[in-house]
C-alpha positions as CSV (number, residue, x, y, z in Angstrom):
1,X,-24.3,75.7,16.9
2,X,-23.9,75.8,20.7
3,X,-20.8,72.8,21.8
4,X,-19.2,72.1,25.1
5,X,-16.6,70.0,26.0
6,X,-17.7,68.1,29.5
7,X,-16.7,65.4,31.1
8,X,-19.9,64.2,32.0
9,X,-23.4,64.1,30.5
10,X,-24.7,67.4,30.3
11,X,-28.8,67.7,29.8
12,X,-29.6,71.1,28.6
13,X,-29.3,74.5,28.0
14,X,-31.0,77.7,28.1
15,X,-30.2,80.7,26.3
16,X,-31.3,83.9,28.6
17,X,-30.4,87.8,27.5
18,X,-29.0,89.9,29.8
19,X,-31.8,90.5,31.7
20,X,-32.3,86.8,32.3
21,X,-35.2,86.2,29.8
22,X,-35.3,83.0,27.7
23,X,-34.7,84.6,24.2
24,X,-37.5,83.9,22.0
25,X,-37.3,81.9,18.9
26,X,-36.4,78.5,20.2
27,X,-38.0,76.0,22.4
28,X,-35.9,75.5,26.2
29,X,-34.3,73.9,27.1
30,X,-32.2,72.6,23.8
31,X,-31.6,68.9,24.6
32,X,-27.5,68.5,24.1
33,X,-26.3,65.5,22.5
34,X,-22.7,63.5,22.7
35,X,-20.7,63.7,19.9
36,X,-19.9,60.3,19.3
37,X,-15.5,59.7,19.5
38,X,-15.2,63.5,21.2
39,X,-14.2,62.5,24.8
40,X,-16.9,64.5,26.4
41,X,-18.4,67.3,23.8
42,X,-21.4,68.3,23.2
43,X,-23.8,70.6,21.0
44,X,-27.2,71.2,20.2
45,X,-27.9,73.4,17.3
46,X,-29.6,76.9,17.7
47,X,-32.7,77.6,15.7
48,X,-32.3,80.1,12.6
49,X,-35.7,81.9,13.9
50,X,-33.5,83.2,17.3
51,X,-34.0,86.3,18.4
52,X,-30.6,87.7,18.7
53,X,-28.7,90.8,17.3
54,X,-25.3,90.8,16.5
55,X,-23.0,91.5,19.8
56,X,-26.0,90.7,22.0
57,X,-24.1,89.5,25.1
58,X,-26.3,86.1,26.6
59,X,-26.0,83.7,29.4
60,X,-26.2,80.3,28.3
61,X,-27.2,78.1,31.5
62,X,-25.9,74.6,31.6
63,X,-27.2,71.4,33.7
64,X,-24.8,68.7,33.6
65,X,-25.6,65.1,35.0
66,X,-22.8,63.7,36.4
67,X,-22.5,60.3,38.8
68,X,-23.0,59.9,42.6
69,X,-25.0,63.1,42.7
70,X,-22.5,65.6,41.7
71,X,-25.1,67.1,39.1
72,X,-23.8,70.6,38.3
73,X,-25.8,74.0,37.3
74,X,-23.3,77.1,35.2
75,X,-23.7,79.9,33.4
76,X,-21.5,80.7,30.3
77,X,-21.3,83.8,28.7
78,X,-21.5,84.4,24.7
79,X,-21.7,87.2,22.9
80,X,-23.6,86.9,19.0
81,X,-21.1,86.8,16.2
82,X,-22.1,86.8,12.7
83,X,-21.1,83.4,11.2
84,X,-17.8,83.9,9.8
85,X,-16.5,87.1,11.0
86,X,-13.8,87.4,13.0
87,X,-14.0,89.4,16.4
């Protein structure tokens, strides 16, 4: 699962490798959806058919739609865990 907490509506996001490829697997950008009480979070949910390894670092690429044209572009950073292991 891929959550943010915003302030404002955020569109999308990509999923890019390192190189700055979409990784395959899933159809971009994911459509991000307000989780309803959350004051301003997020998610969308990664498909299980992803193309990832395990500490494949990513740039996830955010569009955020915010009002009076202060619409905002960032990149974040993940790294692939395997679900329920630590660091």
């Amino acid at each position: 699962m891929l959550a943010f907490s915003i302030f404002y509506r955020v569109n999308d996001a990509t999923v890019k490798n390192k190189s700055g490829v979409e990784v395959t697997g899933q159809s971009w950008p994911l459509t991000l959806t307000y989780v309803t009480g959350s004051d301003g979070v997020y998610q969308g949910v990664l498909e299980s058919a992803l193309e990832v390894n395990v500490n494949d670092r990513l740039n996830v690429e955010v569009t955020v739609d915010a009002p009076g044209n202060l619409d905002a572009f960032f990149k974040v950073l993940a790294v692939v865990r395997q679900r329920g292991k630590s660091l």
